[in-house]
C-alpha positions as CSV (number, residue, x, y, z in Angstrom):
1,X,13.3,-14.1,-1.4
2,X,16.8,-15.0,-2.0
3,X,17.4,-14.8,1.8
4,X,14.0,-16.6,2.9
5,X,15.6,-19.5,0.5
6,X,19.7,-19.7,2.1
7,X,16.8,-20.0,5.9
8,X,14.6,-22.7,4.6
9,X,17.6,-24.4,3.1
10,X,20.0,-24.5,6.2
11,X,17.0,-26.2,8.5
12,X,18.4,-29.8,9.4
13,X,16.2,-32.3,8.3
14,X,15.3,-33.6,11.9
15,X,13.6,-29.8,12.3
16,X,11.8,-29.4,8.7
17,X,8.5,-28.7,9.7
18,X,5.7,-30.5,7.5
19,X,5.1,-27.0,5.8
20,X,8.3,-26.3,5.0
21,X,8.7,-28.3,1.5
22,X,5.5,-26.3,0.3
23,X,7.0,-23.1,1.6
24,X,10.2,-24.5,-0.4
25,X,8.6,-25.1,-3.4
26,X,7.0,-21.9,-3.6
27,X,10.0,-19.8,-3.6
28,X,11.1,-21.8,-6.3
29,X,8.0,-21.6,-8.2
30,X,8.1,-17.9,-7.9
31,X,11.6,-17.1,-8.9
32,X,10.5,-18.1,-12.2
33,X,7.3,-16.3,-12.1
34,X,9.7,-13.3,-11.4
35,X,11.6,-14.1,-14.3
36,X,8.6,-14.0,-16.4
37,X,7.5,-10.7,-14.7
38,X,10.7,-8.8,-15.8
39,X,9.8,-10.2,-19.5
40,X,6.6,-8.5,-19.3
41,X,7.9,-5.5,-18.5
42,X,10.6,-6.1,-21.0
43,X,7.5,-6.6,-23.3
44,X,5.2,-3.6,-22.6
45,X,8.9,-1.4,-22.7
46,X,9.5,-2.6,-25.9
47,X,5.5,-2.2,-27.3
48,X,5.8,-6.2,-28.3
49,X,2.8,-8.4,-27.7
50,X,3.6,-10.7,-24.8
51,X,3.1,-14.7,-25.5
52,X,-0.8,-16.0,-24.9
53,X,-1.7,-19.6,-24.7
54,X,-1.0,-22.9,-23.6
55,X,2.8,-22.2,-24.0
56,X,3.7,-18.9,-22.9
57,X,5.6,-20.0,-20.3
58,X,7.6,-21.5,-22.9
59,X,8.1,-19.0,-25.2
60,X,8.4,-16.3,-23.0
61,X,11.9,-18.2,-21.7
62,X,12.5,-18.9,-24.8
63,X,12.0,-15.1,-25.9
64,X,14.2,-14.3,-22.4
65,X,17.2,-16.4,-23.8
66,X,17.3,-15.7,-27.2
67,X,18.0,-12.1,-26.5
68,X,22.0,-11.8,-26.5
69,X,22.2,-9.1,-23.4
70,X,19.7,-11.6,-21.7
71,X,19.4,-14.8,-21.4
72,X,22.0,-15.0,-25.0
73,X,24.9,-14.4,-22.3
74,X,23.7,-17.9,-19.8
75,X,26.0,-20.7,-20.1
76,X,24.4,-24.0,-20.9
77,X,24.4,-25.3,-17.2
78,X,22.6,-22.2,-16.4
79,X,19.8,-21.8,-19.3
80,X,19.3,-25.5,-18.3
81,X,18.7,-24.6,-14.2
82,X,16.2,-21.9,-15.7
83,X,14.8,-24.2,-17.7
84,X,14.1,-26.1,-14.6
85,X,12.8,-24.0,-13.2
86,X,10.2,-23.2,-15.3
87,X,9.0,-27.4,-15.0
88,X,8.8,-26.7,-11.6
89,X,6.9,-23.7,-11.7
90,X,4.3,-25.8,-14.0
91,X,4.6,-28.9,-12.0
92,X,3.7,-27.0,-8.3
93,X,1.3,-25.0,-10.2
94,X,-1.0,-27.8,-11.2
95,X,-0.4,-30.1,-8.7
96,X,-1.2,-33.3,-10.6
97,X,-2.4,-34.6,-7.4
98,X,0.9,-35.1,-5.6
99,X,2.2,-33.7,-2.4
100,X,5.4,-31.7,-2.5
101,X,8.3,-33.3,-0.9
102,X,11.4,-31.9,0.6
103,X,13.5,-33.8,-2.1
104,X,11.6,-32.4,-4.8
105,X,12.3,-28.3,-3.8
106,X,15.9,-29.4,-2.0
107,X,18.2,-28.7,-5.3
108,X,16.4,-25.8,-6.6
109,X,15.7,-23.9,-3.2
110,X,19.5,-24.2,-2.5
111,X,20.7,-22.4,-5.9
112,X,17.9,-20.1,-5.3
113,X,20.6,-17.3,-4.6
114,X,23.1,-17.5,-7.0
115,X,20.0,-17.8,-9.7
116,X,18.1,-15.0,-8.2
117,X,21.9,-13.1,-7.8
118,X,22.7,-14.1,-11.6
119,X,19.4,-12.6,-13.2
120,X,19.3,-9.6,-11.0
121,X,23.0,-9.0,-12.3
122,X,21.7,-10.0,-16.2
123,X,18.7,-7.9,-16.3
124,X,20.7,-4.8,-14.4
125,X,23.3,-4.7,-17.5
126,X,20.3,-5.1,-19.9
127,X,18.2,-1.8,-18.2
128,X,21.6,-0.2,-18.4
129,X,21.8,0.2,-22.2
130,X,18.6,1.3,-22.3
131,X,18.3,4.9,-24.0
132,X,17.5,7.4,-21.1
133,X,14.1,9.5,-21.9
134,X,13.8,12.7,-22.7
């Protein structure tokens, strides 16, 4: 994913094809569906009844960052990125009847990486306190 991104990214503007901002946009809607994923798993792991509804999205971020060897450990400029991401995921989603533009996936797409790189690193040092099984 994280590689597919750094491609998309680095294509000059005179070469973006017209699929490429929906290709954009859906990496970037599905590193937060990753996100919420790993919380799932996190979920079933832990025997805790995953959020339902109209805003489990939401709470399942909120759930993420609220945990101190999670999201607790995210500065401020990065809980805000994930938040982010999580509007973009909605917004690309549902459409809302608007075409996705390159400007709208640009930003996102481009710290793709270092996101995926940063929650790969946070959720790592989480499995690693986990109690082995017998």
């Amino acid at each position: 994913m994280a590689a597919v991104a750094t491609d998309l990214s680095r294509i000059p503007p005179e070469d973006r094809r017209p699929w490429d901002a929906a290709a954009a946009a859906k990496y970037v809607a599905d590193l937060f569906l990753g996100l919420e994923n790993l919380c799932k798993c996190r979920y079933r792991y832990l025997g805790v009844r995953p959020p339902s509804g109209s805003e489990s999205h939401g709470q399942t971020l909120q759930d993420f960052l609220e945990v101190t060897d999670l999201g607790g450990r995210l500065s401020a400029e990065e809980v805000l990125r994930l938040k982010k991401y999580l509007r973009f995921r909605h917004r690309f989603a549902h459409g809302y009847g608007h075409q996705v533009t390159w400007e709208m996936a640009e930003e996102p797409l481009r710290l793709l990486p270092e996101t995926v790189n940063l929650l790969a690193a946070v959720w790592q040092n989480w499995a690693s306190h986990l109690p082995e099984e017998p």
